[in-house]
C-alpha positions as CSV (number, residue, x, y, z in Angstrom):
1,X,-11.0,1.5,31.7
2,X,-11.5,-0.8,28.9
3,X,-8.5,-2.9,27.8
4,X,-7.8,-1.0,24.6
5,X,-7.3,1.9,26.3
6,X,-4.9,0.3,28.9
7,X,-3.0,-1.2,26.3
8,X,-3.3,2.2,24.5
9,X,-1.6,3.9,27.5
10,X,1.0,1.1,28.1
11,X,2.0,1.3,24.2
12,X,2.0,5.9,24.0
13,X,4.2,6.0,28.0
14,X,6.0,3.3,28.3
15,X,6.7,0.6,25.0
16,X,7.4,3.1,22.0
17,X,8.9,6.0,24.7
18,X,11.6,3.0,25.2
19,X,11.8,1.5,22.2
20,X,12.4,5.0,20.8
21,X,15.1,5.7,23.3
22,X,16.6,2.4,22.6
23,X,17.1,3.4,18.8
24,X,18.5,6.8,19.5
25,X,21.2,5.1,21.9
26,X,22.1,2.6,18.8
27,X,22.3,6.1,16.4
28,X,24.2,7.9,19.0
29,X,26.7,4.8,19.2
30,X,27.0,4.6,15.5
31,X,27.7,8.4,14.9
32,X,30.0,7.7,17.7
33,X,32.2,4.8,16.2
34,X,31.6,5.4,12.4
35,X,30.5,2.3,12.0
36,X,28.2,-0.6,13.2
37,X,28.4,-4.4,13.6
38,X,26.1,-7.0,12.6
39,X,24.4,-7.4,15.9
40,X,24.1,-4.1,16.5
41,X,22.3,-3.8,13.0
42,X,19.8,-6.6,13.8
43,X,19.1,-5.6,16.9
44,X,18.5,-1.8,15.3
45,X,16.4,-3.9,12.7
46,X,14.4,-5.8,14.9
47,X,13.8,-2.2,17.1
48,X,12.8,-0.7,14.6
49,X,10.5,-3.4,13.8
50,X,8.7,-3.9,16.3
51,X,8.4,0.1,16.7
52,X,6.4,0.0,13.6
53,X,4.0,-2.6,15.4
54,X,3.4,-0.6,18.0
55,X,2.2,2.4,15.7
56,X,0.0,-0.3,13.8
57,X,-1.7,-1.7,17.3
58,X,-2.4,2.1,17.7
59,X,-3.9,2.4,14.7
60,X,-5.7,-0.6,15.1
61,X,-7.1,0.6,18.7
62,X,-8.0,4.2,16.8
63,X,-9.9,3.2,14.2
64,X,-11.7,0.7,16.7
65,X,-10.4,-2.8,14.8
66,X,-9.3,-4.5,17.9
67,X,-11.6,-5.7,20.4
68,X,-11.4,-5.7,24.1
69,X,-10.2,-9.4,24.1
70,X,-7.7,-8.6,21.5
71,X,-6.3,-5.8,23.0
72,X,-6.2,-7.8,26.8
73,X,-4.1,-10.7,25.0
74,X,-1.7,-8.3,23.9
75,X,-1.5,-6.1,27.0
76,X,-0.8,-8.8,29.2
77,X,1.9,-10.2,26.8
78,X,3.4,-6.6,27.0
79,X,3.6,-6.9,30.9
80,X,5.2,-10.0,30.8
81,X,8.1,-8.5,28.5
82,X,7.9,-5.4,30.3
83,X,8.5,-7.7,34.0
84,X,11.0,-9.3,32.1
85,X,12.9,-6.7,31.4
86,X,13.2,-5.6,34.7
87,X,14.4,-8.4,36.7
């Protein structure tokens, strides 16, 4: 399995299924209290933001702009953040 698709699988089962879930919890909290503060805001922000990144590395892997050495970098970033978050 090439790199690309690895990174393709870690990005559609695990990153944007948790970012996704992340977001809904902040909505869900907000609908909740009427009302949100400033750090919940940036952290929604940043969510969100790095959400849309994930669709655009798909894209990228899709429409075959990123190479196998591209997409390695990136997957193995993603494993340390995804280790990280763990411990």
């Amino acid at each position: 399995m090439s790199e690309r698709q690895k990174l393709k699988l870690l990005l559609e089962n695990e990153i944007i299924p948790d970012l996704e879930e992340a977001i809904d919890d902040i909505f869900k909290t907000i609908e909740r209290q009427k009302s949100i503060s400033i750090g919940e805001r940036e952290e929604l922000e940043d969510m969100q933001e790095m959400h849309r990144e994930c669709r655009e590395i798909l894209i990228e892997i899709e429409s075959g702009e990123m190479d196998d050495e591209e997409a390695g970098e990136l997957l193995g970033e993603l494993m340390l953040i995804k280790s990280g978050d763990k411990e």
